[in-house]
N, CA and C atoms of all chains as a GROMACS GRO file, in nm:
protein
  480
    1UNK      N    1   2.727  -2.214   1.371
    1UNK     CA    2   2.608  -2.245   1.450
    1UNK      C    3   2.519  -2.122   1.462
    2UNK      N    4   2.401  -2.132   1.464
    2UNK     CA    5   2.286  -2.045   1.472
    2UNK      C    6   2.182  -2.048   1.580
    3UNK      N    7   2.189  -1.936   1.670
    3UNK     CA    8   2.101  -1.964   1.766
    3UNK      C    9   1.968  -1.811   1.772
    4UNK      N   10   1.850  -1.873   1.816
    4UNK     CA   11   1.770  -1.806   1.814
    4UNK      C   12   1.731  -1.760   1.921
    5UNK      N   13   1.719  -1.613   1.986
    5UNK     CA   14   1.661  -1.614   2.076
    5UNK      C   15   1.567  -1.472   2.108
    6UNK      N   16   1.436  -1.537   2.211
    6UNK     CA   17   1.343  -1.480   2.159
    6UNK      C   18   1.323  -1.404   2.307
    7UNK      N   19   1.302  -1.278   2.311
    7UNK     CA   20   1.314  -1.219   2.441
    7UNK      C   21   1.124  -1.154   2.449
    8UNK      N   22   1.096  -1.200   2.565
    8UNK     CA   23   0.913  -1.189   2.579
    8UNK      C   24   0.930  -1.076   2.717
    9UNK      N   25   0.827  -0.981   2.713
    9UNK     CA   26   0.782  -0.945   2.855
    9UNK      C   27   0.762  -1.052   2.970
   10UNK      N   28   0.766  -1.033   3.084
   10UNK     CA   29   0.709  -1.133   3.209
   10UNK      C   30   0.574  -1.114   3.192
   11UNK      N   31   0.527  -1.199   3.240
   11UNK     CA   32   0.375  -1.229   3.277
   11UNK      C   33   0.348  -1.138   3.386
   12UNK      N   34   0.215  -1.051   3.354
   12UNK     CA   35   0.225  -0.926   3.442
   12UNK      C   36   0.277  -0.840   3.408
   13UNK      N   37   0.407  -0.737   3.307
   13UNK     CA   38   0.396  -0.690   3.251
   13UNK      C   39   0.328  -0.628   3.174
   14UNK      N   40   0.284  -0.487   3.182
   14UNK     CA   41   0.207  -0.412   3.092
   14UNK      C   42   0.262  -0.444   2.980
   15UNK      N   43   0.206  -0.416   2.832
   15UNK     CA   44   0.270  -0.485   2.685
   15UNK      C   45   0.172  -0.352   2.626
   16UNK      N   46   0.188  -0.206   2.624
   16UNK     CA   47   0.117  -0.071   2.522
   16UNK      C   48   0.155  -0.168   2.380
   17UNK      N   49   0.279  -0.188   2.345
   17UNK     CA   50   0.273  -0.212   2.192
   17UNK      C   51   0.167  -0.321   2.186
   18UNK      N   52   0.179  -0.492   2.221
   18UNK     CA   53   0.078  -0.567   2.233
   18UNK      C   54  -0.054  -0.508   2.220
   19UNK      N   55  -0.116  -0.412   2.304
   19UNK     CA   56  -0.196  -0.396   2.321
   19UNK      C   57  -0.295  -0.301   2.187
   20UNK      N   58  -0.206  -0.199   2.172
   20UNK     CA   59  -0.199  -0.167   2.025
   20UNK      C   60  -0.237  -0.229   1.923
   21UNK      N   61  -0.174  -0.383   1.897
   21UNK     CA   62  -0.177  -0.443   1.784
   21UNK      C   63  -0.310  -0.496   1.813
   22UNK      N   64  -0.374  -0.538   1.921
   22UNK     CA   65  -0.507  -0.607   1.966
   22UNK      C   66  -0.624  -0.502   1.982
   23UNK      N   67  -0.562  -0.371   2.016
   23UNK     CA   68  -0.704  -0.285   1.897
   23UNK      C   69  -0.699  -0.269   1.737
   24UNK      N   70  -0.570  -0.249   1.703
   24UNK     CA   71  -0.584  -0.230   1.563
   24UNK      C   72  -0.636  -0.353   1.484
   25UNK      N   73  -0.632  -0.465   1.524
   25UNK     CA   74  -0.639  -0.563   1.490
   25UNK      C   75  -0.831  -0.612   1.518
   26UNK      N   76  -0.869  -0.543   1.635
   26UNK     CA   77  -0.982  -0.514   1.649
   26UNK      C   78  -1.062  -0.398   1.541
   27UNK      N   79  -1.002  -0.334   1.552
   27UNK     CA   80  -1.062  -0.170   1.437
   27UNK      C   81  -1.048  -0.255   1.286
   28UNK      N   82  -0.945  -0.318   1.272
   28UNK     CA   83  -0.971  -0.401   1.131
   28UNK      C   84  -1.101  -0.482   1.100
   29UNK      N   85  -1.130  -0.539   1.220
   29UNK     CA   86  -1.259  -0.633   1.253
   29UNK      C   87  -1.226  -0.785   1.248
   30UNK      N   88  -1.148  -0.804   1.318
   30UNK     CA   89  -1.079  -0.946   1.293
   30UNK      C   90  -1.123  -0.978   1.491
   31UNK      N   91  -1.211  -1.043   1.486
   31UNK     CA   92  -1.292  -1.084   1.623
   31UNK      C   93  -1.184  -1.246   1.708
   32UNK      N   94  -1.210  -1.221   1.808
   32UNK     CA   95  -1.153  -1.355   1.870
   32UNK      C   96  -0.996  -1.372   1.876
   33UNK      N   97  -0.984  -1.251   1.908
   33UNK     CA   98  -0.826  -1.202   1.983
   33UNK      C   99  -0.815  -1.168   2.099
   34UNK      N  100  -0.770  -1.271   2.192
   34UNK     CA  101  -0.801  -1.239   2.342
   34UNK      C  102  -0.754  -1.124   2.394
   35UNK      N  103  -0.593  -1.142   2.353
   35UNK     CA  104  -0.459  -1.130   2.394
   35UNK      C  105  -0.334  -1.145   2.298
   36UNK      N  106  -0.285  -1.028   2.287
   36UNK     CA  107  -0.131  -1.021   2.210
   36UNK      C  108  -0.016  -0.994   2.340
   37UNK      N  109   0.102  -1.008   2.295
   37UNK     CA  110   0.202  -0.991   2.366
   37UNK      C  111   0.273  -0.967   2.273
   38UNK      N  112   0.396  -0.837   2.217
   38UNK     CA  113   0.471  -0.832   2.139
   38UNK      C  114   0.619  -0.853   2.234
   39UNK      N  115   0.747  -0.953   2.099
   39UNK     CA  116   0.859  -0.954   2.215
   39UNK      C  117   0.961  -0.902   2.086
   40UNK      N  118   1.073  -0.961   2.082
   40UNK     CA  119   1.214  -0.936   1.954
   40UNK      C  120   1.210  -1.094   2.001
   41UNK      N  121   1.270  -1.122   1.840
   41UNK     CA  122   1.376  -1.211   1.805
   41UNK      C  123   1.499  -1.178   1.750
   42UNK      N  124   1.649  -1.266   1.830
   42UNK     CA  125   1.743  -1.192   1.768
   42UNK      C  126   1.819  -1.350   1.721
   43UNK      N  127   1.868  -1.311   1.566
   43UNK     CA  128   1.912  -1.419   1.528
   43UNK      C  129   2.087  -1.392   1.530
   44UNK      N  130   2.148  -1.506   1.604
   44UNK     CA  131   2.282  -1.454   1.615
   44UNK      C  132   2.360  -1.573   1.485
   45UNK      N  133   2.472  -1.524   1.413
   45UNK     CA  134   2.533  -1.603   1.331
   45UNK      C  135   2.693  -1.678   1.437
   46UNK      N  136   2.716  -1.773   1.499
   46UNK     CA  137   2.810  -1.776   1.578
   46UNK      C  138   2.940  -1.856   1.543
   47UNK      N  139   3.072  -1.798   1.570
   47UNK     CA  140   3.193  -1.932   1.488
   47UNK      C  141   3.158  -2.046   1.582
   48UNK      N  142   3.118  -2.040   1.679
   48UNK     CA  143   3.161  -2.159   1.811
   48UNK      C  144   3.036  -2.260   1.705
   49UNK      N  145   3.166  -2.412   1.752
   49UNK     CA  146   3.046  -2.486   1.707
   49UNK      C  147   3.016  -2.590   1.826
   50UNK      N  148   3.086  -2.596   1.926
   50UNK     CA  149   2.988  -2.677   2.075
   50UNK      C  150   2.898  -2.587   2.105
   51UNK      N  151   2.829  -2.637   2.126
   51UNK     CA  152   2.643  -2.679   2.155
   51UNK      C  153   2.610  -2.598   2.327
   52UNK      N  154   2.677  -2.677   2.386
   52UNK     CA  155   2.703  -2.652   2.514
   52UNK      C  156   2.779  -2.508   2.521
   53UNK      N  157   2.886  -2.473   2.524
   53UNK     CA  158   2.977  -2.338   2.503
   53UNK      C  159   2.915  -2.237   2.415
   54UNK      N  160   2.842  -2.241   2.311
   54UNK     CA  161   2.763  -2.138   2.278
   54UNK      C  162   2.631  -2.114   2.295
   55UNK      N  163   2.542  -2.197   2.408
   55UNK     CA  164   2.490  -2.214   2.476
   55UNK      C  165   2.515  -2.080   2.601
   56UNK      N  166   2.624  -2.159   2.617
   56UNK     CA  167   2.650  -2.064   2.780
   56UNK      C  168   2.699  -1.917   2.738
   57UNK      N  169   2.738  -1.900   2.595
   57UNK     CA  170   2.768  -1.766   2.577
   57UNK      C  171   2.684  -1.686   2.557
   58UNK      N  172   2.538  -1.791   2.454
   58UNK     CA  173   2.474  -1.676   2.461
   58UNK      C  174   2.354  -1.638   2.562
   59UNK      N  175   2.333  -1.723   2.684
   59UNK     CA  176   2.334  -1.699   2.781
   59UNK      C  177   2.312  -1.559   2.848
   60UNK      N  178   2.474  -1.558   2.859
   60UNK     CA  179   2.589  -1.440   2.891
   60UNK      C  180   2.507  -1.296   2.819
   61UNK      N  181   2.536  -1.360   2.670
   61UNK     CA  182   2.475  -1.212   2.630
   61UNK      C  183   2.332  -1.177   2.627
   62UNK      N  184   2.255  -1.266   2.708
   62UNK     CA  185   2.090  -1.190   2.743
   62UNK      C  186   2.112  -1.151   2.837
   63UNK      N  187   2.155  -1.171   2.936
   63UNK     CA  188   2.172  -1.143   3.044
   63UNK      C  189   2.239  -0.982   3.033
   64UNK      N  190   2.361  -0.984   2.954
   64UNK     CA  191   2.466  -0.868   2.962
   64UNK      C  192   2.375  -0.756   2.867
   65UNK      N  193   2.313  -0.786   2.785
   65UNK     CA  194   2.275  -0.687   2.670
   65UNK      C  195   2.136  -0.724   2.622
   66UNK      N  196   2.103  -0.856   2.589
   66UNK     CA  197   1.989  -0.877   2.484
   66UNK      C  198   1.854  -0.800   2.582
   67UNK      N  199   1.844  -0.885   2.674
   67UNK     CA  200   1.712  -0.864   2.776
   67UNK      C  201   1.760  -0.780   2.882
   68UNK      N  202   1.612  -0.763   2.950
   68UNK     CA  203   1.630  -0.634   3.056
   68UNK      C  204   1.573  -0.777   3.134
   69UNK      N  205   1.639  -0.877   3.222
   69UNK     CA  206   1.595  -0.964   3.294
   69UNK      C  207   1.540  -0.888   3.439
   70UNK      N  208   1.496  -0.795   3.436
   70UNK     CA  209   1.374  -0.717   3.542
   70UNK      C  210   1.273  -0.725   3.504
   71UNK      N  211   1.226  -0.714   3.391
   71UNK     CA  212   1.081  -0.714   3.322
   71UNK      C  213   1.093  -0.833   3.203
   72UNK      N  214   1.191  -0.922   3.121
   72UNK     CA  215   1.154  -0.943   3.027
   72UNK      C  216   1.249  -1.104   3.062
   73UNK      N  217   1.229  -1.205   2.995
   73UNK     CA  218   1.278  -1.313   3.000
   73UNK      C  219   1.276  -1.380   2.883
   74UNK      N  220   1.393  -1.518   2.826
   74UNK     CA  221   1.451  -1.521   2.744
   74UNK      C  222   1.461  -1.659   2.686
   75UNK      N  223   1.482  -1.695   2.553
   75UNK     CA  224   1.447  -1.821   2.557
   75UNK      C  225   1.563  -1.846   2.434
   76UNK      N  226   1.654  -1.930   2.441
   76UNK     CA  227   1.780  -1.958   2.352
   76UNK      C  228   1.748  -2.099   2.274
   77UNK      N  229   1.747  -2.096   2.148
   77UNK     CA  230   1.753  -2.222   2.054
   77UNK      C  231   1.847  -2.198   1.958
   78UNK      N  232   1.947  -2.328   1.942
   78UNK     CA  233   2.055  -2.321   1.880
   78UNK      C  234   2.017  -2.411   1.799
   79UNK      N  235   2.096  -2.408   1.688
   79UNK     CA  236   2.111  -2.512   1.545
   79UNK      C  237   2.214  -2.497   1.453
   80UNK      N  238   2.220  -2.626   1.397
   80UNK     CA  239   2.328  -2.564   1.283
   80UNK      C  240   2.343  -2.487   1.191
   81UNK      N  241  -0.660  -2.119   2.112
   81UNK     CA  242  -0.543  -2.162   2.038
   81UNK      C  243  -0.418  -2.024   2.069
   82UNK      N  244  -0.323  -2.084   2.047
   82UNK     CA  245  -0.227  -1.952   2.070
   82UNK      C  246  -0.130  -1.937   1.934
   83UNK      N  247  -0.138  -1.879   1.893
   83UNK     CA  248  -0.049  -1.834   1.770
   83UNK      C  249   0.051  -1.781   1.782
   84UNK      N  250   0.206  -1.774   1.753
   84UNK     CA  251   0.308  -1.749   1.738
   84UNK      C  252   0.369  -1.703   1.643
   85UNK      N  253   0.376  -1.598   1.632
   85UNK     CA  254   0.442  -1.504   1.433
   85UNK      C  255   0.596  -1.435   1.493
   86UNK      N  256   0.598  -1.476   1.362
   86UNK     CA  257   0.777  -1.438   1.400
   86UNK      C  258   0.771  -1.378   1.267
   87UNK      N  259   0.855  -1.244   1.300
   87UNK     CA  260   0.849  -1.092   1.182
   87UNK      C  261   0.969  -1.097   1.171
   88UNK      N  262   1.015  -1.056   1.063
   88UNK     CA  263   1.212  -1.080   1.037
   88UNK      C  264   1.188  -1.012   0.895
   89UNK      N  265   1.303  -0.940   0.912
   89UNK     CA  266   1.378  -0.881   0.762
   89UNK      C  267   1.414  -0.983   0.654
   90UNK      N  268   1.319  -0.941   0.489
   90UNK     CA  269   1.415  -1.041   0.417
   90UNK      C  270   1.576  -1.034   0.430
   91UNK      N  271   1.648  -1.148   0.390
   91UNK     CA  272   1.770  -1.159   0.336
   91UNK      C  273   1.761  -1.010   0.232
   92UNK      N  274   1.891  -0.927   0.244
   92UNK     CA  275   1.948  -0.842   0.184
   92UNK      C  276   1.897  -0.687   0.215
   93UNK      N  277   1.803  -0.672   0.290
   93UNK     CA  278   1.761  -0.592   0.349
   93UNK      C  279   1.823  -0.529   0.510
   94UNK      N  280   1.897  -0.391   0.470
   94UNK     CA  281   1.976  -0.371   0.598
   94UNK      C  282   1.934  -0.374   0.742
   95UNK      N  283   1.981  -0.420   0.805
   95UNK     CA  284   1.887  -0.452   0.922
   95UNK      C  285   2.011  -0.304   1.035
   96UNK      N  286   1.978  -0.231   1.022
   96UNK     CA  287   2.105  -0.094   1.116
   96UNK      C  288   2.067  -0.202   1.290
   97UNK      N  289   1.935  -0.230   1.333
   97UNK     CA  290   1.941  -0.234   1.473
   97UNK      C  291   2.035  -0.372   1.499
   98UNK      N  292   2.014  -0.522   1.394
   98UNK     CA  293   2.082  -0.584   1.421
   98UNK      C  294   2.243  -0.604   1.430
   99UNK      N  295   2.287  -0.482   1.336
   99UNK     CA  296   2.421  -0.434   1.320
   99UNK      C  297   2.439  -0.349   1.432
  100UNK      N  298   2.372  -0.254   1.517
  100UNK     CA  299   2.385  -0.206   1.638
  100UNK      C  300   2.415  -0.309   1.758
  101UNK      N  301   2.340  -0.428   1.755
  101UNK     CA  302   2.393  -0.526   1.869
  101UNK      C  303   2.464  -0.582   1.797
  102UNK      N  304   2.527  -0.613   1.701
  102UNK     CA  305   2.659  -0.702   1.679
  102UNK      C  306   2.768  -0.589   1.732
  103UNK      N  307   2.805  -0.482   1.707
  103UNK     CA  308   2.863  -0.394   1.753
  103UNK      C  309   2.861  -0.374   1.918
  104UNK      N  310   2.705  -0.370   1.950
  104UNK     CA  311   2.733  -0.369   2.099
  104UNK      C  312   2.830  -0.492   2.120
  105UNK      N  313   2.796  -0.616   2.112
  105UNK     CA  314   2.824  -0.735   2.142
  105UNK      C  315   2.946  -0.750   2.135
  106UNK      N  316   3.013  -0.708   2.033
  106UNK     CA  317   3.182  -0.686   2.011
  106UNK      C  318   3.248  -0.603   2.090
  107UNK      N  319   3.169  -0.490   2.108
  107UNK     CA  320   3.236  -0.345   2.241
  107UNK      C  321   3.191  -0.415   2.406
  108UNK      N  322   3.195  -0.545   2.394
  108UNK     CA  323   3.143  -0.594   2.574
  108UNK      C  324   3.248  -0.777   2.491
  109UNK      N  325   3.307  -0.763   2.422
  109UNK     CA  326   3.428  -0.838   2.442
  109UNK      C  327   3.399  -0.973   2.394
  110UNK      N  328   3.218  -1.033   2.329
  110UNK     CA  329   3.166  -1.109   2.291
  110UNK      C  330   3.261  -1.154   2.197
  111UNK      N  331   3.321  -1.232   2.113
  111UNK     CA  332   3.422  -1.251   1.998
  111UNK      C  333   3.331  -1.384   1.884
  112UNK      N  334   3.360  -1.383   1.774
  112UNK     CA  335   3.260  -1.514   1.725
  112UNK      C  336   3.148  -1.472   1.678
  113UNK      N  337   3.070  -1.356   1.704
  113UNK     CA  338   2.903  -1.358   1.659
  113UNK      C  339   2.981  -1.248   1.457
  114UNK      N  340   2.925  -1.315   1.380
  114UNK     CA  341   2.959  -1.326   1.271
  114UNK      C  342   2.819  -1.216   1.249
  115UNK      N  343   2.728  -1.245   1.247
  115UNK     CA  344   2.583  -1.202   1.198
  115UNK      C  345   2.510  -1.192   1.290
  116UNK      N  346   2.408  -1.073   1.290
  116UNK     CA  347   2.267  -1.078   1.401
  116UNK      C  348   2.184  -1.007   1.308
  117UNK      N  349   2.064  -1.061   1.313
  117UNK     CA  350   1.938  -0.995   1.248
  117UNK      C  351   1.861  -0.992   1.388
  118UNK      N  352   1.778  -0.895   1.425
  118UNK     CA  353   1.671  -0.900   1.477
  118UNK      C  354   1.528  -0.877   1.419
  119UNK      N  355   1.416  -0.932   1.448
  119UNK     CA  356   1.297  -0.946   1.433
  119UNK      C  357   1.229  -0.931   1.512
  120UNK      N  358   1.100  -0.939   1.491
  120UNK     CA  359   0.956  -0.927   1.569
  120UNK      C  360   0.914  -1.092   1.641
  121UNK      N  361   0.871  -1.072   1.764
  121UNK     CA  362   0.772  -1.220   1.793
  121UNK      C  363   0.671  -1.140   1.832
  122UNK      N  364   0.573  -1.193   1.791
  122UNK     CA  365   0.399  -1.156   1.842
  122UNK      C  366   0.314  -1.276   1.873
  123UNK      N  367   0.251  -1.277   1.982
  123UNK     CA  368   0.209  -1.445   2.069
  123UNK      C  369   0.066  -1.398   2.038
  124UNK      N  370  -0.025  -1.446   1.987
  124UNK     CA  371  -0.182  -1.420   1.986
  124UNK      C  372  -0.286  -1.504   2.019
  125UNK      N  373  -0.354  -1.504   2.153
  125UNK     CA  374  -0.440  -1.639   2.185
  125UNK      C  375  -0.542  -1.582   2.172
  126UNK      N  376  -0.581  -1.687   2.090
  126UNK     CA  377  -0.701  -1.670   1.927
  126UNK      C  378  -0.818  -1.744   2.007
  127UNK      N  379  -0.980  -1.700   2.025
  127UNK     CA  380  -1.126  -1.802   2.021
  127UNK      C  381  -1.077  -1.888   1.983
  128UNK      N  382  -1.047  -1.926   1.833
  128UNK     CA  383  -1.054  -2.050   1.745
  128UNK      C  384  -1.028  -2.147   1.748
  129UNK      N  385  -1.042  -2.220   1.768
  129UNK     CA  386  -1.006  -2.381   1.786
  129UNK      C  387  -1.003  -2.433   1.673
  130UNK      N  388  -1.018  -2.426   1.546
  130UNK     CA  389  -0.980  -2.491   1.456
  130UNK      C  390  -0.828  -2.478   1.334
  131UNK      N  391  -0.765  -2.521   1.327
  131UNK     CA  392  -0.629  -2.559   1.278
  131UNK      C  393  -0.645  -2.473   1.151
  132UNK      N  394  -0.694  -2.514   1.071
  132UNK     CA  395  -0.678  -2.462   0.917
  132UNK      C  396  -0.739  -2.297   0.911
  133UNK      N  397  -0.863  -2.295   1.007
  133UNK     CA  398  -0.907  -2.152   1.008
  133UNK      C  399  -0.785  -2.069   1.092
  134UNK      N  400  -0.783  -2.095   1.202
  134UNK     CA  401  -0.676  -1.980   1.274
  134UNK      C  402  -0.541  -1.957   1.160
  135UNK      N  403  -0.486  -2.060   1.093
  135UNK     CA  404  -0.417  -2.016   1.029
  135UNK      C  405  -0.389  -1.936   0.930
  136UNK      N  406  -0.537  -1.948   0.836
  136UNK     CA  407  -0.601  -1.858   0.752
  136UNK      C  408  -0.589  -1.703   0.771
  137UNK      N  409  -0.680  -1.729   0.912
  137UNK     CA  410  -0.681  -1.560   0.998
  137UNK      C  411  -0.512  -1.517   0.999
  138UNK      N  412  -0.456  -1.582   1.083
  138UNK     CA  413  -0.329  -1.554   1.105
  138UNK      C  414  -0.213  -1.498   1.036
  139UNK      N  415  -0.251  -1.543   0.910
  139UNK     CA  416  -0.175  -1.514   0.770
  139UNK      C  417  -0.264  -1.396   0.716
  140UNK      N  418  -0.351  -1.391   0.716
  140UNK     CA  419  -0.471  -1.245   0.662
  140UNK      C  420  -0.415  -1.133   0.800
  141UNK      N  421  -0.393  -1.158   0.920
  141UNK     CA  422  -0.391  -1.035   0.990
  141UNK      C  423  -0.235  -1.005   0.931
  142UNK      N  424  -0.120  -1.115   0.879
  142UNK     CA  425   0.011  -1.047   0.865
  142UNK      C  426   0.014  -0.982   0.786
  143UNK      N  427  -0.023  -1.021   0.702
  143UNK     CA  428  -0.073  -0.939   0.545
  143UNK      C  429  -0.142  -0.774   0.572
  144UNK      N  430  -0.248  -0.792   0.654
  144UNK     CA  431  -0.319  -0.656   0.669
  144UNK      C  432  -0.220  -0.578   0.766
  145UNK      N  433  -0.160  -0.627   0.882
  145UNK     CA  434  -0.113  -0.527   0.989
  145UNK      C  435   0.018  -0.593   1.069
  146UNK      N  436   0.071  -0.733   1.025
  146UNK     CA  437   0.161  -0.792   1.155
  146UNK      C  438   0.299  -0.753   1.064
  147UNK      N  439   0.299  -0.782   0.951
  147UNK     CA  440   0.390  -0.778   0.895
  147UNK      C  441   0.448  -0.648   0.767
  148UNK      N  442   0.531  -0.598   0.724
  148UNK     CA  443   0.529  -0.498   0.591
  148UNK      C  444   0.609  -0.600   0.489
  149UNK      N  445   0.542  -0.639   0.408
  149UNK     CA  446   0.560  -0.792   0.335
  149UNK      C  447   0.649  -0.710   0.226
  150UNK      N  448   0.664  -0.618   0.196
  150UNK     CA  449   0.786  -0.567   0.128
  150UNK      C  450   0.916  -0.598   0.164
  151UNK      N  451   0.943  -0.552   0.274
  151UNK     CA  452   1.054  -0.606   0.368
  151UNK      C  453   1.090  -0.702   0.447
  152UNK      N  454   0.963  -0.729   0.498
  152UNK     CA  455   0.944  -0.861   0.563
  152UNK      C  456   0.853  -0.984   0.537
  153UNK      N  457   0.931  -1.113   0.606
  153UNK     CA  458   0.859  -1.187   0.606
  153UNK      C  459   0.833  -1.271   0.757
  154UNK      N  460   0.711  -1.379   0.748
  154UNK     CA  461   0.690  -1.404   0.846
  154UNK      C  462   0.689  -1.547   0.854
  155UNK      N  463   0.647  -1.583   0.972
  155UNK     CA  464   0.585  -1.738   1.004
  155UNK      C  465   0.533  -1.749   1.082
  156UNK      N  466   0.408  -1.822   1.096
  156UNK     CA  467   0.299  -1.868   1.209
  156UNK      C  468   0.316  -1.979   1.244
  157UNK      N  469   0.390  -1.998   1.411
  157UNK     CA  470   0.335  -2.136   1.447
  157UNK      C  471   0.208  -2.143   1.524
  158UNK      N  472   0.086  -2.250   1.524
  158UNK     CA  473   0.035  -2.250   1.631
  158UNK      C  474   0.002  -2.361   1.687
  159UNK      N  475  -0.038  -2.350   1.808
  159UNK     CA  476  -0.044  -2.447   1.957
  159UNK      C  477  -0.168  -2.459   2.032
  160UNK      N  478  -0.231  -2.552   2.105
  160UNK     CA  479  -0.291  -2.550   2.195
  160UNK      C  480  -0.276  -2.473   2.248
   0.00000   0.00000   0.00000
């Protein structure tokens, strides 16, 4: 099973890298970019194959390691 | 419109940071995670309202600055 998960700043969060990419992206001349936000995606390869149970594990590991759940929040999609 | 790019290492290309959290993940007792790649997400809410153009743009900014298309590749979703 394969789950994806994508860890974003909070809303309100300063974002320097984001912000970066939305001048450079400006200095290129590419107009009608409000707003960037840069986050990670981490793709995990997992043996578990319930849905539910590797669900809750990987969970576990945003919480324990992936994200800094003070500033950043997390979003888990699993598949086969 | 809001655009969604997701930056990721080709296949066969060493990824050291995603091998750093499989390692973390194993030294905090995680058991089962086989593989981790990590990647880039970048969220961009674009003027454009039209479908075929934002995508255009979207794929021209990865090319010029979102992505290093040597190593990586990408994908754009976008949304209302």
């Amino acid at each position: 099973m394969k789950a994806k998960v994508t860890v974003t700043l909070k809303q309100g969060v300063l974002d320097p890298q984001g912000q970066a990419i939305q001048n450079a992206l400006s200095g290129l001349g590419y107009e009608g970019v409000e707003n960037v936000r840069q986050g990670k995606v981490i793709e995990l390869d997992l043996a578990e194959t319930d849905t539910s149970v590797a669900q809750t594990a990987v969970e576990k590991m945003c919480e324990d390691l992936l994200a800094n759940t003070v500033i950043e929040t997390y979003d888990v999609e699993l598949s086969e």
